[in-house]
N, C-alpha and C positions, 0 to 999 in steps of 0.2 A: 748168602749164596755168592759164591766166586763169579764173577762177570770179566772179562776183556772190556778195555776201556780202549779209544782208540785216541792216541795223542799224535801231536806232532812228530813223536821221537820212537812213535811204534805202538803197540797194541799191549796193554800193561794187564797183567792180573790183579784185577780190585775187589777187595770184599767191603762192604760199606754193613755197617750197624749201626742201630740207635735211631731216635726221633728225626723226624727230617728237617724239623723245624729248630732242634737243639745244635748250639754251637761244635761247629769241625776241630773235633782232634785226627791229629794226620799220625800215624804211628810208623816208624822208617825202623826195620830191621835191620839189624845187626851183619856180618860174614857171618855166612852160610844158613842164615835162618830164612825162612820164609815168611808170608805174612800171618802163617798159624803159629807163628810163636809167643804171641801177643794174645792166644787163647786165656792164657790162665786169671790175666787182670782185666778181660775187655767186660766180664758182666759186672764191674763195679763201676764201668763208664760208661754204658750203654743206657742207663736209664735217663742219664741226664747230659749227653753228648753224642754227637752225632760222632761215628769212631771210622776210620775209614784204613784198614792195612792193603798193603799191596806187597807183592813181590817184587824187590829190585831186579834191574836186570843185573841178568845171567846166573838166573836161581827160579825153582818153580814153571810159572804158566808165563811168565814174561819173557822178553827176547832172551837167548844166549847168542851174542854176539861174539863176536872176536875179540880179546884183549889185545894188550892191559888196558884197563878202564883206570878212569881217575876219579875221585871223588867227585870235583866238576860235571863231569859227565853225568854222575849220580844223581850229582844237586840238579841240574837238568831234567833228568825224568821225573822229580818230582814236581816240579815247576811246571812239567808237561800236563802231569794228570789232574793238578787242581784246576789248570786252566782247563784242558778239559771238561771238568766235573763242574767249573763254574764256581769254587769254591767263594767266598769270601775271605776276609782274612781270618787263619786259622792258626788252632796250637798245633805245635808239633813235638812231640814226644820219641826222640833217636836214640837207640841203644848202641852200642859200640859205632860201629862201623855206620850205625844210624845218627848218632850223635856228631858224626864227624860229616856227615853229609847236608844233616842243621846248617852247623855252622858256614857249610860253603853257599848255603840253598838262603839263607837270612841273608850274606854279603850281600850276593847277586839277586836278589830280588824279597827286599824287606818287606814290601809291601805284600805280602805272602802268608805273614806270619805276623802274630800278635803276642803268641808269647812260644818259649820254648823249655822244652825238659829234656838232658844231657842226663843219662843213664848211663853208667860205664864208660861212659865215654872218655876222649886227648885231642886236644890240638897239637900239639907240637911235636915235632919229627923226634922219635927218641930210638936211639941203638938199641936197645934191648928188643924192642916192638920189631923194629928192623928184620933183627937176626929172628927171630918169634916168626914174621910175615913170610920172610926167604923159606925158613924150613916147610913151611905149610905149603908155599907157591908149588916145592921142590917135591913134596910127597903128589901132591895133588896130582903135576905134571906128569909125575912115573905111573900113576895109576894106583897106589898105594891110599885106596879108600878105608882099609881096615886100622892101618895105622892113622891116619888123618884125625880119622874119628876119635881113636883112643886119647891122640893127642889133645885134640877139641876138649873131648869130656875132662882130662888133666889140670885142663888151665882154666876151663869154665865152673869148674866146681869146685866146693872145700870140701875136705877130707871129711868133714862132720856132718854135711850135705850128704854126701855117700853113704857115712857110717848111719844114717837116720834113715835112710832110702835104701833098704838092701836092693831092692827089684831096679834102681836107677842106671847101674850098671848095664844091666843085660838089657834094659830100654833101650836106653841109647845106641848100644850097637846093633841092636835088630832094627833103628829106625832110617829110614830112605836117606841115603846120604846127599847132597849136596850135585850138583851136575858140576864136574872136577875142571870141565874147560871154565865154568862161570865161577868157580871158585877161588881159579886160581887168575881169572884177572880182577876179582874185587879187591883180593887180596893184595894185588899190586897196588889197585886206589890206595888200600889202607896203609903199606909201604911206605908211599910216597906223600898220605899226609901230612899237610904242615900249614895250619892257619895261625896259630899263636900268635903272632905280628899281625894280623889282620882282625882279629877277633874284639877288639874294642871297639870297632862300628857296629857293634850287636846292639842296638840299646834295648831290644824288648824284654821285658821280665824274663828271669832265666834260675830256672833250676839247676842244679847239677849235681847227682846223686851218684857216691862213689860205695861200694863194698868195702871194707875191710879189712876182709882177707882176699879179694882180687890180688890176684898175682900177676893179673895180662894188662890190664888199664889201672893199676896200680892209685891209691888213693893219692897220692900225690899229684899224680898228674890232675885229675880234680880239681886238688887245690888251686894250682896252676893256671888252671882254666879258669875259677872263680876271679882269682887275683887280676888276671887279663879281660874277664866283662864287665864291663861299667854299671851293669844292675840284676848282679847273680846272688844267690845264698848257696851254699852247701847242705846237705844231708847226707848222712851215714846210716849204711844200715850191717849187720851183722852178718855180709853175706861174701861168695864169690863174686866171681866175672857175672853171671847172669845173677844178678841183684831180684831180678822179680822172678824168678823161681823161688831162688832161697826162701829170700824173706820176703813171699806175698802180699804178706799182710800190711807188712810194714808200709812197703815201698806203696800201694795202695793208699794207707791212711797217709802218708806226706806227700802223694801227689794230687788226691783230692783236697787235702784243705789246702795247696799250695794254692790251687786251680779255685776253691772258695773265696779265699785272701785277694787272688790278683783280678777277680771277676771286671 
């Protein structure tokens, strides 16, 4: 059950699963997803982890504030709600836009986090992501939610994803879009990324799991990332931008034995 948490930095929407007594995975959503987007892999961590999603702000039941927001500010509200919640030190598991928040959230305050998992995710300011971020900011802004969308699903998915999923299509556009003012200042955070130079003060255990055929977090940047933490591995799975849609299974069996491995 969805709960409001009330933090420092505002009144967050948290759903907490799993034993109480089992160690905290923190799971940070992507742009534009909410904290049910982490539905599809939470019952293979729930029996042995306490799993805890939330909505960022300006998406969902959590604040919509005014942009542009920065990553910073992201890493913040997360910082907000473990303190809150009283966590101990916990994993954290970031997908795109979640993975870039890790990394700002481990800078500023390590002692937070014990290990981490980079899904999709970039550090580093890159052009393409740029012009990618502006277009999105640009539709968001006009009010142009049916194209936003279409675009989303374009770059989130592979064409073999689709061609496997007839029904995926018409899913996705009949589901709740995104609140376009919170959309479009996350997306300025994600714009304006740029840890790569700061990223070797991560020293906790770190995954970093890239797609394939990702066309938006492109498998190199990955690499990238790995090359720049001081105690990363790589994983590849056979999939788009949203790695644990695609390949469920996959991306499940190499995050739980990562998480047995680094116990």
């Amino acid at each position: 059950m969805v709960e409001l948490v009330a933090t420092s930095r505002g009144n967050f929407a948290v759903e907490i699963k799993g034993p109480s007594t089992g160690e905290p995975i923190v799971l940070v959503a992507g742009l534009g997803d909410d904290h049910q987007s982490w539905s599809g892999i939470l019952p293979s961590l729930v029996a042995n982890y306490r799993c805890i999603t939330f909505d960022n702000r300006g998406i969902g039941e959590s604040p919509i504030t005014p942009g542009p927001y920065s990553i910073s500010e992201l890493a913040e509200d997360a910082h907000a709600i473990v303190t809150a919640l009283k966590l101990g030190p916990a994993t954290a598991i970031g997908s795109s836009m979640g993975g870039a928040i890790c990394q700002e959230w481990a800078l500023r305050y390590p002692s937070d986090l014990s290990r981490i998992v980079f899904s999709n995710s970039w550090a580093g300011r890159d052009p393409y992501l740029e012009v990618l971020f502006e277009h999105w900011i640009e539709l968001a802004q006009s009010g142009e939610t049916s194209n936003l969308m279409d675009s989303l699903l374009l770059f989130c998915f592979s064409p073999q994803f689709l061609l496997d999923n007839p029904t995926m299509i018409e899913d996705f556009r009949n589901t709740q879009p995104p609140n376009m003012v919170g959309f479009a200042a996350a997306a300025s955070a994600c714009r304006n990324h740029d840890a790569l130079s700061r990223v070797s003060a991560i020293i906790q255990p770190s995954l970093v799991i890239a797609g394939r055929r990702d066309i938006l977090t492109r498998p190199s940047l990955s690499e990238e990332l790995v090359e720049a933490l001081p105690n990363a591995e790589l994983a590849l799975v056979d999939a788009a931008h949203m790695t644990f849609w695609e390949a469920t299974d996959d991306w499940i069996q190499i995050v739980t034995e990562w998480l047995a491995r680094t116990d």
